[in-house]
C-alpha positions as a Markdown table, in Angstrom:
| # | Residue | x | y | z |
|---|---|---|---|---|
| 1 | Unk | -24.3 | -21.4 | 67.7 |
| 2 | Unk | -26.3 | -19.0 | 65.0 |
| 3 | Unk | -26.2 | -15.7 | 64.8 |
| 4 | Unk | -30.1 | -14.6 | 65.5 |
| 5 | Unk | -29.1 | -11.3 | 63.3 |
| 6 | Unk | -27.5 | -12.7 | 60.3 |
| 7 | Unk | -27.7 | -16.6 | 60.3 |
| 8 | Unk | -24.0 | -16.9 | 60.7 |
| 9 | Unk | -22.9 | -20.1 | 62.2 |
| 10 | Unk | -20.0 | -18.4 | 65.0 |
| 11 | Unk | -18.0 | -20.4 | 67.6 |
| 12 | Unk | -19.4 | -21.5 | 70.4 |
| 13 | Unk | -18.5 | -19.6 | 73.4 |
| 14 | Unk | -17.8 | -15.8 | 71.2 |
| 15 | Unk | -19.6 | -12.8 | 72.3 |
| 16 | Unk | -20.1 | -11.2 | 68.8 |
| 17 | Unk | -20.6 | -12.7 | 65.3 |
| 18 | Unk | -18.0 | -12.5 | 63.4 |
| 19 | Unk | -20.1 | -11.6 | 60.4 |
| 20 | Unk | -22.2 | -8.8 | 61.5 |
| 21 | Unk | -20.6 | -7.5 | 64.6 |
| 22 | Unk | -23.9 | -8.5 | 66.7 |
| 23 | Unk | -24.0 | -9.1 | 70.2 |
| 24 | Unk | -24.2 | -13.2 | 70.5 |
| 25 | Unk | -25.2 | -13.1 | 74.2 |
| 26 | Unk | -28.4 | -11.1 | 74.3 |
| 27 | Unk | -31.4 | -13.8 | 74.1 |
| 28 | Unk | -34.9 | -12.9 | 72.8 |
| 29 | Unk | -37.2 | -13.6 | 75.8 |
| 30 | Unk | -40.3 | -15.0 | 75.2 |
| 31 | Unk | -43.0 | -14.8 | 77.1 |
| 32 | Unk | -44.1 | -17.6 | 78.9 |
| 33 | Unk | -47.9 | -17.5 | 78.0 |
| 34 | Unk | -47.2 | -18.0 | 74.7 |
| 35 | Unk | -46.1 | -21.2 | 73.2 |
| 36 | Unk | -42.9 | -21.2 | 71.0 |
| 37 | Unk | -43.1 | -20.6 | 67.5 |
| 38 | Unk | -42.5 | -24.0 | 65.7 |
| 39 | Unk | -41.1 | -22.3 | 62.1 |
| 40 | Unk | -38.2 | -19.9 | 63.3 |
| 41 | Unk | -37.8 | -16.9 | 60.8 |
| 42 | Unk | -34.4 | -16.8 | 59.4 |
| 43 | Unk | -33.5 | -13.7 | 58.9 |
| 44 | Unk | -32.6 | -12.9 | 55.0 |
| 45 | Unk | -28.7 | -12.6 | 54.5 |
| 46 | Unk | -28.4 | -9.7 | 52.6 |
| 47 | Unk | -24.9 | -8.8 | 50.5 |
| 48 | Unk | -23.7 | -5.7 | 50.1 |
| 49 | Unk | -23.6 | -4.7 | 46.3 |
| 50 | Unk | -20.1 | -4.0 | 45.4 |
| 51 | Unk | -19.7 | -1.7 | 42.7 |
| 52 | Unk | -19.2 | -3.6 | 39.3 |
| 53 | Unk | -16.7 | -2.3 | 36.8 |
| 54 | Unk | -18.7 | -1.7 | 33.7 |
| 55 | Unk | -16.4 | -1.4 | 30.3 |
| 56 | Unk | -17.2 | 1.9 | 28.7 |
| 57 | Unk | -18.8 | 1.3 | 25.2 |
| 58 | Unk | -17.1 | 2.5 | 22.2 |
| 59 | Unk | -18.8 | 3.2 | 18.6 |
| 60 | Unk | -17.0 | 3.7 | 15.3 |
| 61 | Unk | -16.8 | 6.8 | 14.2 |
| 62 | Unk | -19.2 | 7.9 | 11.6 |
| 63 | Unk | -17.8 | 9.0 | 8.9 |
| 64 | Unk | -19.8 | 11.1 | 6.2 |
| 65 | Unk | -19.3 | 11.3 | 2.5 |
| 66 | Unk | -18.5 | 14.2 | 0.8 |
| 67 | Unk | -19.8 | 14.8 | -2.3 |
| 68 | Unk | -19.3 | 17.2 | -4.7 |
| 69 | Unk | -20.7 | 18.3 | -8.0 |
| 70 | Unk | -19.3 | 16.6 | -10.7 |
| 71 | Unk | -16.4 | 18.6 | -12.8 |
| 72 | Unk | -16.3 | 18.7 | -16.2 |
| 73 | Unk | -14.6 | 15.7 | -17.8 |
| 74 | Unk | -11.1 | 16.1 | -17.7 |
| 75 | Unk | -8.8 | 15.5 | -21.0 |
| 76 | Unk | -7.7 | 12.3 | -21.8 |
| 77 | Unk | -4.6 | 11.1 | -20.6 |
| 78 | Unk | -1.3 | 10.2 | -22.8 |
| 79 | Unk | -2.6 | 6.7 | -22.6 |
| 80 | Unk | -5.4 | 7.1 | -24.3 |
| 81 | Unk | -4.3 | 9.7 | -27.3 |
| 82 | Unk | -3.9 | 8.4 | -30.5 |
| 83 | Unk | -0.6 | 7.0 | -31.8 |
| 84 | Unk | 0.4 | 6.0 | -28.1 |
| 85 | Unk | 0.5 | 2.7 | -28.7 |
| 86 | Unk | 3.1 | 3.3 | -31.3 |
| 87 | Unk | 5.3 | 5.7 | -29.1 |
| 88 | Unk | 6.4 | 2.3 | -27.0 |
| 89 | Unk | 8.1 | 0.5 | -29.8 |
| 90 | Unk | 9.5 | 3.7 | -31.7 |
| 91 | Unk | 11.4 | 4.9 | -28.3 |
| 92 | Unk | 12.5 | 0.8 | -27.7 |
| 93 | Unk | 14.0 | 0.7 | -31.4 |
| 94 | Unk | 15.3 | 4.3 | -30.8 |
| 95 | Unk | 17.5 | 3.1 | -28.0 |
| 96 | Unk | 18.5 | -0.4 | -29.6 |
| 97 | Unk | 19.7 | 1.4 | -32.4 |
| 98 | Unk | 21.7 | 3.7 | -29.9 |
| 99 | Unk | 22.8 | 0.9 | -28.2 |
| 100 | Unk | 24.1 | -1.1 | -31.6 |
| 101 | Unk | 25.4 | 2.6 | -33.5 |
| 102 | Unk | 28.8 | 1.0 | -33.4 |
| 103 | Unk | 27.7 | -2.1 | -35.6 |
| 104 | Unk | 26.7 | 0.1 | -38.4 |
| 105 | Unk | 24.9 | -2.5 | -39.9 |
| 106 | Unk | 22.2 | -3.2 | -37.9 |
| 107 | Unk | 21.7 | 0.1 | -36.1 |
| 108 | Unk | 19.6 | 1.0 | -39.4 |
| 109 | Unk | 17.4 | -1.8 | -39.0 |
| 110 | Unk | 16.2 | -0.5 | -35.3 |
| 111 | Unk | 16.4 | 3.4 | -36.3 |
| 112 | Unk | 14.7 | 4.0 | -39.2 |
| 113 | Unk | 11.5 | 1.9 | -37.9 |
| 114 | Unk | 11.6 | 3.9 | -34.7 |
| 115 | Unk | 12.0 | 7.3 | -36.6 |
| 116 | Unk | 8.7 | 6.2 | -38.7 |
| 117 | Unk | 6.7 | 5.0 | -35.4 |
| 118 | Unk | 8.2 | 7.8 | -33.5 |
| 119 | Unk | 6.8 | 10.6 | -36.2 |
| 120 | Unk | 3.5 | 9.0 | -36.6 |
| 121 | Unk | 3.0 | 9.0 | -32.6 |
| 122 | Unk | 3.8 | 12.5 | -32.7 |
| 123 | Unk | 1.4 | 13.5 | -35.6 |
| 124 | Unk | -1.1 | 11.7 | -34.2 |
| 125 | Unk | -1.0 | 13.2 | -31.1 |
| 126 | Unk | -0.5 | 16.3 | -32.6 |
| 127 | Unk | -3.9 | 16.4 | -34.1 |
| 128 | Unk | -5.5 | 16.3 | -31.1 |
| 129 | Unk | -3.0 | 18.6 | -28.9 |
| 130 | Unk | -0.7 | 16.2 | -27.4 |
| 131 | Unk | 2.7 | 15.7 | -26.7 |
| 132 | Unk | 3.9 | 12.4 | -26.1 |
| 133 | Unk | 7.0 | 11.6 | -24.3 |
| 134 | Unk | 7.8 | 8.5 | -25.5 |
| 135 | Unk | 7.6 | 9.5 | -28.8 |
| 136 | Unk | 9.8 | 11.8 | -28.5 |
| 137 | Unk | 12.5 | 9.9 | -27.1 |
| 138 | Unk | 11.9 | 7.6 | -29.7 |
| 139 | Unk | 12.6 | 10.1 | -32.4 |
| 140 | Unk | 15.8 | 11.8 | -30.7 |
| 141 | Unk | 17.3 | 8.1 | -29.8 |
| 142 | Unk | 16.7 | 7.2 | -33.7 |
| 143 | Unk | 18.4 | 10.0 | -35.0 |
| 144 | Unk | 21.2 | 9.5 | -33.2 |
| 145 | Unk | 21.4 | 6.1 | -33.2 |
| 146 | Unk | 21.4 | 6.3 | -37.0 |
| 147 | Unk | 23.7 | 9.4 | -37.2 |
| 148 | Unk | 26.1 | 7.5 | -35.2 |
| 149 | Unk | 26.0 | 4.5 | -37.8 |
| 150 | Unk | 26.4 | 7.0 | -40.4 |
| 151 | Unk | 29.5 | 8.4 | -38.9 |
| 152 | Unk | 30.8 | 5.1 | -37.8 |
| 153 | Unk | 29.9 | 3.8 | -41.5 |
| 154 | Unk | 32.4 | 6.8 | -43.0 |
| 155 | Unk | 35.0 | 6.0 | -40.2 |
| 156 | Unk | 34.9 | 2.6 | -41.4 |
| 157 | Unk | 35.2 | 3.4 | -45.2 |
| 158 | Unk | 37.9 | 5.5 | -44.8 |
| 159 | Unk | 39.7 | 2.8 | -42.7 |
| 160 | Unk | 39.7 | 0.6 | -45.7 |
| 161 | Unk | 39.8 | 3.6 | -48.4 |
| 162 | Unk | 43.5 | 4.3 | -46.8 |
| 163 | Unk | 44.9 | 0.7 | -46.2 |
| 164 | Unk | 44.1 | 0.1 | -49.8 |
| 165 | Unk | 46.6 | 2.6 | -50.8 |
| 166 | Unk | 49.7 | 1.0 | -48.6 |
| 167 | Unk | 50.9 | -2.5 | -50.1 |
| 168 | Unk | 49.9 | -5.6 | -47.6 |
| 169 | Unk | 46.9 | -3.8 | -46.4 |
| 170 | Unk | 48.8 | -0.6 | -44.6 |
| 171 | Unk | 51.5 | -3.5 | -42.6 |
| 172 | Unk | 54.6 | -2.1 | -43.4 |
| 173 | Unk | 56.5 | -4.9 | -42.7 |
| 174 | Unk | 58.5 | -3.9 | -39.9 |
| 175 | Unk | 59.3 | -6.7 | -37.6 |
């Protein structure tokens, strides 16, 4: 049995559809004059729009440049003086001849290069008003390094200056 609201194909024998809720046991009458329509309208099922859940739409943000009026150039950077270039190896020979004072032989070797790179970084940067770190490392590692060797170099001298006065080299001989 159809439902003559909806359509709905309900149990024979039910008093309402179980779709609609209508009343199954009413029957159109027809008058009998007329002769039966041979296309039955079906009514239209029509669904209920349920609402959809509709993801909300997100933009990036816009961001907007900022721009400002260009300042004047700015000074150079240490980098880029002149004599920087020689500041690196007079500060690396100013701390090998730190490191090797106590060999008072070859602590001259590194120092007195590092002293001359060291003093032209800094007159060099000097001429066109800069100070440069490095350099200046370089130049107080070399002097000590070398005043080290120097002092080591007189320790050493005096060592032998003395033993040469005692027979067997300053061994007494005492067993």
């Amino acid at each position: 049995m159809f439902c003559s609201n909806c359509g709905n194909n309900c149990t024979d024998g039910s008093a309402f559809c179980t779709n609609c809720g209508a009343n199954l046991n009413t029957q159109p009458t027809q008058p009998a004059n007329e002769q039966p329509v041979s296309q039955v309208d079906q009514p239209v099922f029509q669904q209920t729009e349920q609402p959809v859940y509709q993801q909300p739409t997100y933009q990036q943000p816009v961001y907007q440049q900022v721009y400002e009026q260009a300042a004047e150039p700015q000074e150079e950077t240490n980098s880029k003086a002149p004599g920087f270039g020689l500041s690196i190896p007079g500060m690396i020979l100013g701390i090998l001849s730190t490191v090797f004072c106590c060999v008072f032989y070859v602590a001259p070797f590194f120092g007195i290069p590092g002293l001359i790179l060291s003093i032209i970084s800094l007159v060099k940067g000097r001429a066109v008003k800069k100070t440069n770190g490095m350099a200046v490392v370089g130049l107080i590692c070399s002097i000590v390094g070398i005043l080290f060797s120097i002092g080591i170099l007189v320790l050493f001298l005096l060592g032998i200056t003395e033993s040469a006065g005692y027979p067997n080299g300053g061994y007494y001989g005492y067993y």
